[in-house]
Structures are given as C-alpha cells and as structure tokens.
LUMGUSE-325816 format. One line per field, with one value per residue (C-alpha): x, y, z; residue number from 1. Coordinates in steps of 0.05 Angstrom, whole numbers, plus 5000, padded with zeros to 4 digits. Layout:
N
X [X / ...] $
Y [Y / ...] $
Z [Z / ...] $
resi [NUM / ...] $
END
This chain:
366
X [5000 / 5033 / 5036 / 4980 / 5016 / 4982 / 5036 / 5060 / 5020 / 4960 / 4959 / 4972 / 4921 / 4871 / 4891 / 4882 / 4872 / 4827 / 4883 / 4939 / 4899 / 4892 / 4967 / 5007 / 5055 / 5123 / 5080 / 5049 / 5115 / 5136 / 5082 / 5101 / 5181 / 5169 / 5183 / 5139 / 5090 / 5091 / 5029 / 5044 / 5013 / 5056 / 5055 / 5083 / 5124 / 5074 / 5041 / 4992 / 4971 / 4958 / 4975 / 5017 / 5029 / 5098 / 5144 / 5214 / 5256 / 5211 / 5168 / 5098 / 5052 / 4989 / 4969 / 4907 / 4893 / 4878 / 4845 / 4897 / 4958 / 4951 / 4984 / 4983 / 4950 / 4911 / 4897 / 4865 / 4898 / 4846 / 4799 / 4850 / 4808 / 4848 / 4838 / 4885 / 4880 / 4887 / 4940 / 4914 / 4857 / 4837 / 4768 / 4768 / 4786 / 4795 / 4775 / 4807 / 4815 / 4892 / 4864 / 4841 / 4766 / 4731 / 4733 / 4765 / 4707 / 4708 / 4692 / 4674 / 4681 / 4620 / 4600 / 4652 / 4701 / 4765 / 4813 / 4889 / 4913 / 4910 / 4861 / 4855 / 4805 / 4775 / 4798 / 4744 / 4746 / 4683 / 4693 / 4735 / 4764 / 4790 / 4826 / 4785 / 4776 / 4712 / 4746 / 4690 / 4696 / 4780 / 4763 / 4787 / 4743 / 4745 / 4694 / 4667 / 4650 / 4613 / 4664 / 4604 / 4560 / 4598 / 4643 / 4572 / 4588 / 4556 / 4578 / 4641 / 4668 / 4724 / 4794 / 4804 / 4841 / 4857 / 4897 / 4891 / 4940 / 4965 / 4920 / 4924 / 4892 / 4919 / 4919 / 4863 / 4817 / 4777 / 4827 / 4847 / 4916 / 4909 / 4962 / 4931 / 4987 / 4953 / 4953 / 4885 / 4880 / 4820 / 4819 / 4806 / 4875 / 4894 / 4960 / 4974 / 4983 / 4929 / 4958 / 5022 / 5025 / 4978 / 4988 / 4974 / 4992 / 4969 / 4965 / 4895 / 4866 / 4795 / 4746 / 4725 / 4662 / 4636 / 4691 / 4700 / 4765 / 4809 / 4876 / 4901 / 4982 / 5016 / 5083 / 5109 / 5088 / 5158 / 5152 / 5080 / 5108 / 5125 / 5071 / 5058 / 5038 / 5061 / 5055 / 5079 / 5060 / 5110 / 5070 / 5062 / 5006 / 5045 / 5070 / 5129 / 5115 / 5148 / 5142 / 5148 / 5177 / 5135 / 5172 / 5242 / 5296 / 5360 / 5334 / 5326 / 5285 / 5277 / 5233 / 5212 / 5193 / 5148 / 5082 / 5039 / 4977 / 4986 / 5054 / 5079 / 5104 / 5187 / 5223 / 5288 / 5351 / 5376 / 5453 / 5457 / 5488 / 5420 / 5384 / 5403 / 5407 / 5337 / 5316 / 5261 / 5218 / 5201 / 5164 / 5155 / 5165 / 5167 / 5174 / 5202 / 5188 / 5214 / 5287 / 5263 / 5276 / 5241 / 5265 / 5245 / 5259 / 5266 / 5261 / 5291 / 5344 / 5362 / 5367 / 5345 / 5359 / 5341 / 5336 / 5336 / 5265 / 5285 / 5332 / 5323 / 5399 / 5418 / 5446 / 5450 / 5452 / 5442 / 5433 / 5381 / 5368 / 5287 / 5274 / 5213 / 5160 / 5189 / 5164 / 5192 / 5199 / 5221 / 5301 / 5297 / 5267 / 5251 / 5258 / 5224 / 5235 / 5208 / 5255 / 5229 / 5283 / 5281 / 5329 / 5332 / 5390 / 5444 / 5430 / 5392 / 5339 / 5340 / 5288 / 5219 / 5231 / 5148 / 5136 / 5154 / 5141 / 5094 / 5107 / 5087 / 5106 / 5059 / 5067 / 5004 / 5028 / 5097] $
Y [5000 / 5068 / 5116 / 5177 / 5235 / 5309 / 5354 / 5413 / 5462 / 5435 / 5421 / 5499 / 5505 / 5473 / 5491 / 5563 / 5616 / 5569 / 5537 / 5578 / 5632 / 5577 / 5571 / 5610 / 5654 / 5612 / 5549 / 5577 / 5599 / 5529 / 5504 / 5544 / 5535 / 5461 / 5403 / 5355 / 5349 / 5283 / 5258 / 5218 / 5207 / 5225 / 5223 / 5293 / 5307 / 5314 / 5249 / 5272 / 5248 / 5278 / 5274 / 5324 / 5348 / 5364 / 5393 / 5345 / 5393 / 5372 / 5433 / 5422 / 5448 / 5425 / 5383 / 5348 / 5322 / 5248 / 5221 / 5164 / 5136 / 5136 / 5084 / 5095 / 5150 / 5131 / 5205 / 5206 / 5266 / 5278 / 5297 / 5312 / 5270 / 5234 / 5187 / 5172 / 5103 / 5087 / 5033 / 4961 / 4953 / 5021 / 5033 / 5115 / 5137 / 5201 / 5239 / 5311 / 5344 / 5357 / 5421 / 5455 / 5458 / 5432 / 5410 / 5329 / 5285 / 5209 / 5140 / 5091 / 5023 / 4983 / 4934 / 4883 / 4901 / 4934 / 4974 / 4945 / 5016 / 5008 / 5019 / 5057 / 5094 / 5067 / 5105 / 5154 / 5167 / 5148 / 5086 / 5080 / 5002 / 4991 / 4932 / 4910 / 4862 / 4812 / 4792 / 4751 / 4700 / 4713 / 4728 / 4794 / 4833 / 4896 / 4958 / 4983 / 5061 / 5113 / 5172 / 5218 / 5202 / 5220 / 5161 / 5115 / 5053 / 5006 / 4936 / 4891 / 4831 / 4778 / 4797 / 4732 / 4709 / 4719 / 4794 / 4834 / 4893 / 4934 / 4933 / 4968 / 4973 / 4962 / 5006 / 4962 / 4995 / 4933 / 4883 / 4901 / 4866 / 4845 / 4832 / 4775 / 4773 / 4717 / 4734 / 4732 / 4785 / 4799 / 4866 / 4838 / 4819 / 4884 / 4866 / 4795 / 4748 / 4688 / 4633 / 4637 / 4555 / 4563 / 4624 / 4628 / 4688 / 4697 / 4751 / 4762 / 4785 / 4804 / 4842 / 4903 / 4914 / 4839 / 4808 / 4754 / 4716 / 4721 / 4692 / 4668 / 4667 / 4632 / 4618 / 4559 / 4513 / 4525 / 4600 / 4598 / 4650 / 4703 / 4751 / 4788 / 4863 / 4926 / 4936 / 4979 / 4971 / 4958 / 5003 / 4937 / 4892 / 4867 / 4881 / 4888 / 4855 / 4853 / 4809 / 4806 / 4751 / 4712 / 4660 / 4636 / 4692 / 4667 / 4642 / 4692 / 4679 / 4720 / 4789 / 4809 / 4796 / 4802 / 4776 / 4783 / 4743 / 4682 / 4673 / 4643 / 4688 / 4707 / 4719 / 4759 / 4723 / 4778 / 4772 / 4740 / 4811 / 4849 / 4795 / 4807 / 4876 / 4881 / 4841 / 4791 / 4853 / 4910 / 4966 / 4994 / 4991 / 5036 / 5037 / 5080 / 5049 / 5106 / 5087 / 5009 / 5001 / 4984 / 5005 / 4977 / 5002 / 4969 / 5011 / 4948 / 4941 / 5011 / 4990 / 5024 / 4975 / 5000 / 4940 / 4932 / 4907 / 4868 / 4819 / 4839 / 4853 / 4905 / 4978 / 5009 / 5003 / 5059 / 5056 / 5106 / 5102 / 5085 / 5094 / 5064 / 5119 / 5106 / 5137 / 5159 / 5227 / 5230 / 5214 / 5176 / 5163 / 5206 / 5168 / 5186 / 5157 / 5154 / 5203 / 5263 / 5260 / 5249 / 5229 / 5226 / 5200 / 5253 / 5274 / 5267 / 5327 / 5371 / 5347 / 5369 / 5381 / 5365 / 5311 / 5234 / 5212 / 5143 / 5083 / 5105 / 5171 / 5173 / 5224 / 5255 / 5326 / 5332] $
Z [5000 / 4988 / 5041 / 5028 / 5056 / 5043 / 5004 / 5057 / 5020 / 5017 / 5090 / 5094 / 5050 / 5075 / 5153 / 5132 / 5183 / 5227 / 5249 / 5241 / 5287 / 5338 / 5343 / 5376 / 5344 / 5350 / 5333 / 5270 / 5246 / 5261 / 5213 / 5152 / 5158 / 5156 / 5108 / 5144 / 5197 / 5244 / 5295 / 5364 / 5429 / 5493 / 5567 / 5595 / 5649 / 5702 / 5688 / 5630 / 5566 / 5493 / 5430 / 5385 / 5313 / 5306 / 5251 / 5239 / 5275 / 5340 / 5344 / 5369 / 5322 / 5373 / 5428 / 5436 / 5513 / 5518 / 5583 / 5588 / 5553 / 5478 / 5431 / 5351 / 5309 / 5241 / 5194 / 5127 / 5095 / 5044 / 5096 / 5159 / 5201 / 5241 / 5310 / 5376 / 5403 / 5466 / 5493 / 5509 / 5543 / 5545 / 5521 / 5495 / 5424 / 5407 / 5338 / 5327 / 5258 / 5237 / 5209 / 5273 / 5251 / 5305 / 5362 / 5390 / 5401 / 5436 / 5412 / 5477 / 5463 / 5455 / 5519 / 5520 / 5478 / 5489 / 5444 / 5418 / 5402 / 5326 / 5268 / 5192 / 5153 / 5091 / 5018 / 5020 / 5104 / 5108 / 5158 / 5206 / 5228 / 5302 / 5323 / 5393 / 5439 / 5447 / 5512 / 5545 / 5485 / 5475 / 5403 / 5364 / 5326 / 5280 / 5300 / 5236 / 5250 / 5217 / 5204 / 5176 / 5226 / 5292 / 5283 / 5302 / 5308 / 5259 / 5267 / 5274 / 5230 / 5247 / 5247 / 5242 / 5309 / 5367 / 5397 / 5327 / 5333 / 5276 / 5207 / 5132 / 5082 / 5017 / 4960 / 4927 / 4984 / 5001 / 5030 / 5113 / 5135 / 5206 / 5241 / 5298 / 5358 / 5386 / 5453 / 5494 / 5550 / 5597 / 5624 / 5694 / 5686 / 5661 / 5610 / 5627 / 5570 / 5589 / 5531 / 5513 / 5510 / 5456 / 5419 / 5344 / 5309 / 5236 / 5184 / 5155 / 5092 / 5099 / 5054 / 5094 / 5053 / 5086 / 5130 / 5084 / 5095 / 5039 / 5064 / 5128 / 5136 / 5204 / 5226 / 5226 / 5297 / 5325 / 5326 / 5354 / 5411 / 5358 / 5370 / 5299 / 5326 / 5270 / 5193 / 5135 / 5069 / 5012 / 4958 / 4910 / 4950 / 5000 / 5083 / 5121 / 5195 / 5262 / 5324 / 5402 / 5421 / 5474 / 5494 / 5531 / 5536 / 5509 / 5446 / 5392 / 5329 / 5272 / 5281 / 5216 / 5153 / 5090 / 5064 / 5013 / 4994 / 4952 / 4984 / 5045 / 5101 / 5094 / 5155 / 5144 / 5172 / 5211 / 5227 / 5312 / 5346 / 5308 / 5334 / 5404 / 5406 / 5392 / 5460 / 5421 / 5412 / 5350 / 5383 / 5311 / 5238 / 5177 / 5099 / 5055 / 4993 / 4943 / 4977 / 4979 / 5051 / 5112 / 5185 / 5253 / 5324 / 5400 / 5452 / 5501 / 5454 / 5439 / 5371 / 5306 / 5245 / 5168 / 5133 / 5050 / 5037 / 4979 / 5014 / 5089 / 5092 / 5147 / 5120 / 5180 / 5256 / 5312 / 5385 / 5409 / 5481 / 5488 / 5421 / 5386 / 5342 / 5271 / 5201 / 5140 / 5118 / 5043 / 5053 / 5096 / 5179 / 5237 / 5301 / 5361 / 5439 / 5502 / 5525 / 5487 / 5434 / 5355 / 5311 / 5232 / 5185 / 5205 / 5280 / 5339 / 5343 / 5415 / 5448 / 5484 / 5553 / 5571 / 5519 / 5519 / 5462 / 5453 / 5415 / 5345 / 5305 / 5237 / 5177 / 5161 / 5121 / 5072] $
resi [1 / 2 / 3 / 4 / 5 / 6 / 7 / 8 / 9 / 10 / 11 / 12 / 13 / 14 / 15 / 16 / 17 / 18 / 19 / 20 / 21 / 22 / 23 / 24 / 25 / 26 / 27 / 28 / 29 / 30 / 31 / 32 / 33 / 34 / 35 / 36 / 37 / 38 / 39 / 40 / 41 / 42 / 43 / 44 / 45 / 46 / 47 / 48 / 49 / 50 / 51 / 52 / 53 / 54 / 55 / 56 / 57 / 58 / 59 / 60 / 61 / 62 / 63 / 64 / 65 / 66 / 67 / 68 / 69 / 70 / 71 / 72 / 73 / 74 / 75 / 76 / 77 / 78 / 79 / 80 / 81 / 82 / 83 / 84 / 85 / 86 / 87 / 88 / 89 / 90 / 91 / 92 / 93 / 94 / 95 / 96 / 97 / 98 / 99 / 100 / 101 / 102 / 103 / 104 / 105 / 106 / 107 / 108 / 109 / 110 / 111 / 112 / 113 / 114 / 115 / 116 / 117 / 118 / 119 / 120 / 121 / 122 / 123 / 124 / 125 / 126 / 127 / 128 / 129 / 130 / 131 / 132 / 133 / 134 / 135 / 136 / 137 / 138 / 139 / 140 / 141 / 142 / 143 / 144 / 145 / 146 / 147 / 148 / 149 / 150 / 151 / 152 / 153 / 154 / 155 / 156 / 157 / 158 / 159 / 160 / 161 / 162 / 163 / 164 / 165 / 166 / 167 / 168 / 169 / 170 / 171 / 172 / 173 / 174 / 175 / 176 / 177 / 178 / 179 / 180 / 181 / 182 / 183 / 184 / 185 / 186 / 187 / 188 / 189 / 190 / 191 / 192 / 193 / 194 / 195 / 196 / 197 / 198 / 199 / 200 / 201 / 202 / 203 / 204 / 205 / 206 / 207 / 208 / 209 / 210 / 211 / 212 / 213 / 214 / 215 / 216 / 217 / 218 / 219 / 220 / 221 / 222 / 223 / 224 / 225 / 226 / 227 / 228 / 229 / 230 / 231 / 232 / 233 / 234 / 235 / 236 / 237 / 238 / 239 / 240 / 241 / 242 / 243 / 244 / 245 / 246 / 247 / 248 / 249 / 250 / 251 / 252 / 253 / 254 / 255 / 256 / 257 / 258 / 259 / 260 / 261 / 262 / 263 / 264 / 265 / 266 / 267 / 268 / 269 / 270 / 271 / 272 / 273 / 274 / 275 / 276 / 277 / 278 / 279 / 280 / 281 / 282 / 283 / 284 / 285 / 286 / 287 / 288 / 289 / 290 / 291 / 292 / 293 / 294 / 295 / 296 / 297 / 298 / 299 / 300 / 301 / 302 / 303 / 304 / 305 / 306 / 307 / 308 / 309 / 310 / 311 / 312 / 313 / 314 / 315 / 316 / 317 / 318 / 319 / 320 / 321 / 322 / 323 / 324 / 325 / 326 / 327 / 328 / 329 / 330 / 331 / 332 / 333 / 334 / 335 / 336 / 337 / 338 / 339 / 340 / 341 / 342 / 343 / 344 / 345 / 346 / 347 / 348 / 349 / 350 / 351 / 352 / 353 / 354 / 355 / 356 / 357 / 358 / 359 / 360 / 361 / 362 / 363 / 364 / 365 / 366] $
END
C-alpha cells in the first residue's frame, strides 16, 4: 500500500487561518518553515497524556489532551480527520481534525470490547476500522464506525484470530491486513498474557466491505510464541511485519519479515548481534518504499535497524536510548523515543523538555 501523505502546502492550505489563528505565534511559524508534519501520542512530564502534531525539527505544532495513555494514530489526509487510540485495554478513542476545525470528540468502546491501540480509515474516510477486543469469548474483532456520522458505530466483522493489533489497508481499498498477535487478555487481568502455551499468530486478509476471509498466513508451529503486532506497506500489495517475542529469553528467532497474499510468510535472517540487540521485541516499523527500505525500532534494545526490503539485509545500525516511534519522511526516517528525543539519518533532534514521546510517530502532512 503506498503511504498517502498530504503535500505541505496543501495542509497549509487547507489549515488556513482556522488553524493557524489557533496557534500561537512561535507554533504557527513552526508550521510554515516546515518540510513535514509528524502525529504521536505522549505522556508529559507531570504524568499527563495527549497527542501532538509536530514539525521534523521537534516543534509542536498542537496538542490534543487524551484522558489516558495513547498508543498509535491513524489520519486520512484527504479529509484531515484523524483518530488517537488508546493503549491496550483502554476503552476511549479520540477523533480531532489535523486542520484545527473543530473541536476532539470520543469513541467509547461498545459493551465488551476493548481497544488494541490500532486501526485505519477506509479510501474515501468514510469508515473507520478499530482493532478491539471481544474479551468475554477471547476472540478479536474489527469495530466498523461511521466517520460521517459522529464516528457511530455500525457493526464489527472477524479479524480473524485471536489479539489483532496493527491493520492496513491496501491500496486496492477493500482488503484490511490484520496483524493477529495471538495473545488473549482479559481486562480483569489488566495486561497479562492468558495463553502463551497456545498462541497462534496469523496475518489476515479480509474484505472490509463483508469480512470475508480472503487469506490466512501463520508461522510455522515452532515459532508459535512470535507475537505478529506492527505493519507497513510495501507500495506493490504486499506488508512488512514485526514480532514480540513471547517466549524463553536466550533464544532469539527471527523478528521480521514480508508477506503478501498468495505467498507464504518470509522471515528475514537477521545477522545473531541484530538479533540480540533488539531484546526479542520491534516496538515499531516503517517503509520508505521510494528508497526500497524498511526500518524497525526496540526501545529494550536501543536498537534502530534499516533494513533493505528486497533481501532483508541490514544497511545500518544505531543505538538510540528508548527509542521506538518510527516513520519515513522523504530521505529517509525520523525516530522518536520515550525520552522526548528524535532522531533522523544525520542527527539526533534537541528534544521536548514536557513531551515523551509514545510508541508510534505517523506522517500525516509533507
């Protein structure tokens, strides 16, 4: 699926003086020196949570207020809609415009179902898909809502296993990749994993328009512990994945790969010292498929690894304490971590002295 970023002017454009009056004066001139503008939740330094827009230099643009911790950010750019999740098992969404226009609004989960953090709009922004929870019958689901309508929820279909995560869509805008980690939670356990003796993790194909099944791809048995959780598309049908690793510490299987249906699932053979330097666990992955690469991050590990998305070979290693929010932005990646820092190709970026950044960082202007 290839990335749908809005150009920088348009976002200008379209932001106009309704946002740009809203900002205040530093942050507005922010907005028009930038290249790019980025999206991620945070936790502050007094124990709050929100999400930002901020340029690639690390300038917040704005700051939405979340009631808890957020996770990942999903924006159509057309439309500048956009939505925060919250982190697993929290049960608030929340729906702001990038453009300033109106006013944040909430999505509550539906009785018995939980948020994983993740979800996507359709092509036209008209629906909105949600990764949840149907935790009273350990089975994972995909809230269909009603972006036109107050985000109204209108049903759910399959996702096709058990602990959906991360999802796209693909660029034919009918088919949802699901990325099932296979873990079942309860939240009257809060965050504790409930089978990992029987975990199966599996990437799905599904038909948004009817939640038919197209394709279901697995690991092999051995590597039933290797929790599939984040995607990026590859721009030609197909999906970069990465794992957590579930299962006994010193062994260390492979972390990421490729699909794409009709195929089976490719794990990259990433060299041992990678391998362990990444701690058994992605916190994120990116594409930049104009430079044919793919990049994944570990904030355990301190490890930021671009990858050639061809062969999986490694082109480049950096440590970055905590880091995990990764995205392209044009050249190359901008890194964020739970320390309030960023870091692109060259440098690390000063960073905020209020925000820590979250786990994902997601283009949505440039």
């Amino acid at each position: 699926m290839a990335a749908r970023h809005l150009d920088r002017r348009a976002f200008l454009s379209a932001s106009g003086t309704a946002f740009a009056a809203a900002l205040l004066p530093a942050r507005a001139e922010a907005l028009v020196r930038t290249d790019a503008v980025f999206a991620s939740a945070y936790v502050d330094r007094s124990g709050g949570y929100g999400a930002a827009l901020l340029t690639e230099s690390g300038d917040i643009v704005a700051e939405i207020p979340l009631p808890s911790r957020g996770h990942d950010i999903t924006c159509h750019s057309p439309s500048r809609r956009a939505v925060v999740f919250a982190r697993r098992p929290g049960t608030i969404a929340v729906t702001f415009d990038a453009d300033g226009k109106s006013a944040p609004g909430t999505i509550v989960a539906t009785a018995g179902r939980h948020f994983y953090g993740h979800g996507v709009f359709s092509r036209d922004g008209s629906r909105l898909y949600a990764s949840e929870n149907d935790f009273e019958n350990a089975a994972g689901v995909v809230g269909i809502y009603d972006a036109d309508d107050g985000y109204r929820r209108i049903g759910e279909i399959s996702s096709g296993g058990i602990g959906p995560h991360d999802m796209l869509l693909l660029g034919d805008g009918r088919t949802l990749v699901i990325a099932n980690g296979g873990l079942e939670t309860h939240p009257d356990f809060g965050r504790t994993k409930l089978n990992l003796a029987t975990m199966q993790p599996s990437l799905c194909f599904i038909d948004r328009r009817d939640g038919t099944l197209i394709e279901r791809l697995s690991l092999p048995a051995t590597l039933h512990r290797l929790s599939i959780r984040h995607l990026a598309g590859d721009g030609a049908g197909g999906v970069y994945f990465a794992c957590q690793y579930e299962g006994a510490g010193h062994r260390r299987p492979p972390l990421c790969g490729h699909a794409k249906p009709g195929r089976e699932l490719r794990l990259f053979d990433l060299p041992e010292d990678h391998l362990m330097g990444l701690k058994n666990y992605i916190g994120s992955i990116a594409a930049n498929n104009d430079a044919g690469t793919v990049a994944v991050t570990s904030p355990r590990g301190n490890s930021l690894l671009v990858l050639d998305g061809a062969t999986g070979n490694v082109l480049s290693h950096r440590r970055i304490a905590n880091v995990c929010g990764i995205s392209d932005n044009g050249s190359g990646y901008l890194a964020s971590t739970g320390n309030g820092l960023l870091a692109n190709g060259r440098q690390r970026i000063p960073g905020s002295d209020t925000h820590l950044w979250d786990n994902h960082l997601v283009r949505i202007a440039g």
